[in-house]
C-alpha positions as CSV (number, residue, x, y, z in Angstrom):
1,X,0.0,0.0,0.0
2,X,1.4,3.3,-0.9
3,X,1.5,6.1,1.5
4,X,0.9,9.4,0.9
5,X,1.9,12.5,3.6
6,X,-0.3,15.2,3.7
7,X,1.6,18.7,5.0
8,X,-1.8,21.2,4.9
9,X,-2.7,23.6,7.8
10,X,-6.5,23.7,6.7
11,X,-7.5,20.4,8.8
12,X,-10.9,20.4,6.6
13,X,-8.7,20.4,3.6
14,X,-6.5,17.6,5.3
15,X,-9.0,15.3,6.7
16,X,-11.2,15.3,3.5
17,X,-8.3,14.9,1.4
18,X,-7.5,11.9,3.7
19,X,-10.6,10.4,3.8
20,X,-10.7,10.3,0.0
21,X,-7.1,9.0,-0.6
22,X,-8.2,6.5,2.0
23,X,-11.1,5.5,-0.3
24,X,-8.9,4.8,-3.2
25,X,-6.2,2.4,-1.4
26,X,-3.8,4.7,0.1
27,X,-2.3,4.8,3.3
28,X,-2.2,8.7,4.4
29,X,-0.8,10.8,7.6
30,X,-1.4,14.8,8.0
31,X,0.9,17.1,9.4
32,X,-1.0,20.2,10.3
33,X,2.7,22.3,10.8
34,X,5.5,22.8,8.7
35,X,8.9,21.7,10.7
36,X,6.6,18.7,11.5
37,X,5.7,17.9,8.0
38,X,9.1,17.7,7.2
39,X,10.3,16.0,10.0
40,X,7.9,13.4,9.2
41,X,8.8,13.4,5.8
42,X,13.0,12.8,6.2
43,X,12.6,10.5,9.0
44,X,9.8,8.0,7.9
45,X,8.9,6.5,4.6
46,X,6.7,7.8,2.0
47,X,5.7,7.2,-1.6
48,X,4.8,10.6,-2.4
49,X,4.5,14.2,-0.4
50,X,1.4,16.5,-0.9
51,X,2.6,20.2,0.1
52,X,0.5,23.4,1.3
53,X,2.9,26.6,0.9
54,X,1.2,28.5,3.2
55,X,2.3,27.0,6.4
56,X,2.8,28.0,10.0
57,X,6.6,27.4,11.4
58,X,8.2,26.4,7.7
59,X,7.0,27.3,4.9
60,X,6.4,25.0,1.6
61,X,8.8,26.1,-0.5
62,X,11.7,25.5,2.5
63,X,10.5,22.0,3.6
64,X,10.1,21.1,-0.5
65,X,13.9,22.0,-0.6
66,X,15.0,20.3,2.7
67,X,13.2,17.3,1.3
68,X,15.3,16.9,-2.1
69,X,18.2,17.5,-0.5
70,X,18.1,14.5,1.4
71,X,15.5,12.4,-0.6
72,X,15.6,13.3,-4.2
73,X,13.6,10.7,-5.8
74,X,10.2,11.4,-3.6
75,X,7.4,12.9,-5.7
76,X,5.9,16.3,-4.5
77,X,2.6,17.9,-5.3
78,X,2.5,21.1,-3.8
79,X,-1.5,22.4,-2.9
80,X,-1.7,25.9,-2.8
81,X,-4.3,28.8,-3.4
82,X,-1.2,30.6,-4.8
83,X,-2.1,30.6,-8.3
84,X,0.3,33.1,-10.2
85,X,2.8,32.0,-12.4
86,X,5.4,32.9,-10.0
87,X,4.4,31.0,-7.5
88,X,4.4,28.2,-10.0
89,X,7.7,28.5,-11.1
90,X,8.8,29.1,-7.8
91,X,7.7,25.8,-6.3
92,X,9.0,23.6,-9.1
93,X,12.1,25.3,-9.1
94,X,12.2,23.9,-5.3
95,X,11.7,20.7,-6.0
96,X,8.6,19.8,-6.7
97,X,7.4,17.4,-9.2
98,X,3.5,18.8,-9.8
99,X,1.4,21.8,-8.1
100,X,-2.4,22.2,-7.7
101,X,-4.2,25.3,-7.4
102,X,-7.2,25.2,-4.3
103,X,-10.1,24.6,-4.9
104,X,-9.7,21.9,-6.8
105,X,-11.6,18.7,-7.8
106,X,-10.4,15.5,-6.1
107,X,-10.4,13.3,-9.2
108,X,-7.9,15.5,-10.6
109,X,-5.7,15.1,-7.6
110,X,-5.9,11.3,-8.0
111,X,-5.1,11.0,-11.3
112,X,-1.8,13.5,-10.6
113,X,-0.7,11.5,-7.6
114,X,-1.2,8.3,-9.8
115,X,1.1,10.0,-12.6
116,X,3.6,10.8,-10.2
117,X,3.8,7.7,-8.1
118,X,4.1,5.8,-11.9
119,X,6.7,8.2,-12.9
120,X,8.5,7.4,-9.7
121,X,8.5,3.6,-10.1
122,X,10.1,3.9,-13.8
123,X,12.8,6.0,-12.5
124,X,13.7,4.1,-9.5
125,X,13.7,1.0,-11.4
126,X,16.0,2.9,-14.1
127,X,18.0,4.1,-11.3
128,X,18.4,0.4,-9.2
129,X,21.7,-1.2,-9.7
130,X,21.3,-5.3,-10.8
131,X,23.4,-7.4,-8.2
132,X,24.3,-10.7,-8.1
133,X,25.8,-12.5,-5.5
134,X,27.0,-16.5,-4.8
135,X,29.2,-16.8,-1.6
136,X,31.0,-13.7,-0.9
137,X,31.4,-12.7,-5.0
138,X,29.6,-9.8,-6.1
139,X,28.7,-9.0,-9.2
140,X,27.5,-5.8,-9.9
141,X,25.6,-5.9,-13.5
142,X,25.0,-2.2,-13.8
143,X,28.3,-0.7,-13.0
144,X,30.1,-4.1,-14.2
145,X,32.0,-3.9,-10.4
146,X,32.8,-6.9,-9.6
147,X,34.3,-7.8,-6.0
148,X,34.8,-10.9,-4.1
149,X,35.0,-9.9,-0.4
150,X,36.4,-6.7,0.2
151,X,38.8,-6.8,-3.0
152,X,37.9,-5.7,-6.1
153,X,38.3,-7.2,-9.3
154,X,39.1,-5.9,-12.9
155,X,37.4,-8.4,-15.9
156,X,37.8,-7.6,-19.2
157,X,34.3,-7.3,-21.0
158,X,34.2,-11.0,-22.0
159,X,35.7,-11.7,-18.9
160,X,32.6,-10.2,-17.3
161,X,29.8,-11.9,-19.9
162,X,31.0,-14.8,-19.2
163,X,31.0,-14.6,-15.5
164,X,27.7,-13.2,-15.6
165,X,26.2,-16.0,-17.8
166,X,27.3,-18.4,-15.4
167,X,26.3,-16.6,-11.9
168,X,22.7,-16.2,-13.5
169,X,22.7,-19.8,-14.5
170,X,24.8,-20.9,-10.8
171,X,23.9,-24.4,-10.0
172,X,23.5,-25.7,-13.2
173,X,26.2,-27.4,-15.5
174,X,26.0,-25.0,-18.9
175,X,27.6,-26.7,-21.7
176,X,30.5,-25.6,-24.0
177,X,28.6,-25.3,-26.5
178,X,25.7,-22.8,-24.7
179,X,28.8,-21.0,-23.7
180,X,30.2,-20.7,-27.2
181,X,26.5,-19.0,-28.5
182,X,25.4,-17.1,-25.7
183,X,28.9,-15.3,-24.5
184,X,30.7,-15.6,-27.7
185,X,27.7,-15.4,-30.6
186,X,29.8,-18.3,-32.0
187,X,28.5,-21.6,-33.8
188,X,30.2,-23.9,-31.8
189,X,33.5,-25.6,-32.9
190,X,34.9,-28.7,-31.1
191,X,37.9,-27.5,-31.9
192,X,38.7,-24.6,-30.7
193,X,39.4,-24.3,-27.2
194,X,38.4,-20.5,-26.5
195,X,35.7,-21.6,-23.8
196,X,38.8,-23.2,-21.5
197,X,40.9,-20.2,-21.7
198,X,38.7,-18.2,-20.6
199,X,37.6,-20.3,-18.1
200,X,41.1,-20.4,-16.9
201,X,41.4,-16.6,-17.2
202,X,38.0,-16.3,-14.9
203,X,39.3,-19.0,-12.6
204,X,42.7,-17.2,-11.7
205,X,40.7,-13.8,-11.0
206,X,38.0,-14.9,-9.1
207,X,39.0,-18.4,-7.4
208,X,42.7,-18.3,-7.0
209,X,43.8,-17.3,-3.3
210,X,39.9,-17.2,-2.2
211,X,37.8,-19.9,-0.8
212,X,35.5,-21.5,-1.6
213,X,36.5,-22.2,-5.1
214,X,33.2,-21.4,-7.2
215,X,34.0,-22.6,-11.0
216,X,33.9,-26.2,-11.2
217,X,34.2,-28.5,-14.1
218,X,31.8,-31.6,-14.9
219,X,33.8,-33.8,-16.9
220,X,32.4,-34.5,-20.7
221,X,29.6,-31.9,-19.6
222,X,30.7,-28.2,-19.4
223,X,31.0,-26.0,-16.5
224,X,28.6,-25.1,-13.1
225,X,28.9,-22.1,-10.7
226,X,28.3,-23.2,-6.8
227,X,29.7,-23.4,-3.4
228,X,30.8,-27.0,-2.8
């Protein structure tokens, strides 16, 4: 369930906003005062912020910049009967990610928390590193770190294919052959022994001097990633 703060001093406003995002799934807390608002906003978790400017103690604009200093991905809707351009401008240059002018009809509030929350998702799962892990190797797929323990290590880029081919296939013996097509592109020929090499190569990075040894070999059938 995603929650949703509400920072507004009007406590009709609040509470009927409340009520309503209640109505359509959403989990929702009201802070009536701004250093409040914001407290609760950096030191708990919320999906999305919906911001009065005119409050007592800290204004709107203030808590919208505290907030992206410290939690830039949150989406901000700032509520406001401010309604001039400036004001506009003002508040986005803050921060926030959408702004509302009072009165305004709830179904159009929805629908711009829905657009923001959906915005939100994309960009966190753009922003979300891939990691895979077996024992104490990690393998970051985003970055293409790669570490086992506290040392890092340096792969080259087919190195690094082939190391991730086998940690998302760990525990199951991959062939030669699927090796050959799906690191390589190549049509596979029995004699060439490119597959080995690099094997070898991978081995000496990532198994010599560390235990447990990870890269095992399965006679006659190809090669399996695990702890043993």
């Amino acid at each position: 369930m995603k929650r949703i703060l509400i920072i507004e001093d009007d406590r009709r406003i609040a509470q009927n906003i409340g009520r309503g995002l209640a109505e359509e799934g959403y989990e929702t807390e009201i802070a009536y005062e701004g250093y409040n608002g914001r407290d609760l906003a950096l030191r708990q978790s919320f999906d999305l912020i919906l911001l009065d400017i005119n409050l007592p103690g800290l204004n709107g604009y203030e808590i919208c910049r505290n907030i992206r200093a410290e939690k830039p991905q949150l989406p901000i809707i700032m509520l406001t009967a401010l309604g001039e351009i400036e004001d506009k401008v003002e508040g986005l240059e803050r921060g926030a990610d959408d702004y509302i002018v009072k009165p305004f009809d709830f179904r159009e509030l929805n629908a711009r928390i829905a657009t923001c929350l959906r915005r939100a998702e994309v960009l966190q799962r753009d922003a979300a590193d891939e990691v895979l892990h077996i024992a104490d190797l990690e393998v970051n797929v985003t970055t293409k770190q790669v570490k086992r323990g506290s040392t890092t290590i340096d792969l080259t880029a087919r190195e690094f294919a082939l190391l991730e081919y086998l940690l998302r296939n760990r525990g199951r013996v991959v062939s030669k052959i699927d090796l050959a097509e799906k690191v390589w592109s190549l049509n596979f020929d029995p004699g060439t022994n490119v597959v080995e090499v690099y094997i070898n190569y991978l081995r000496k990075k990532i198994d010599r001097g560390f235990e447990p040894r990870l890269i095992h070999t399965r006679a006659g059938m190809g090669y399996v990633l695990k702890v043993e």
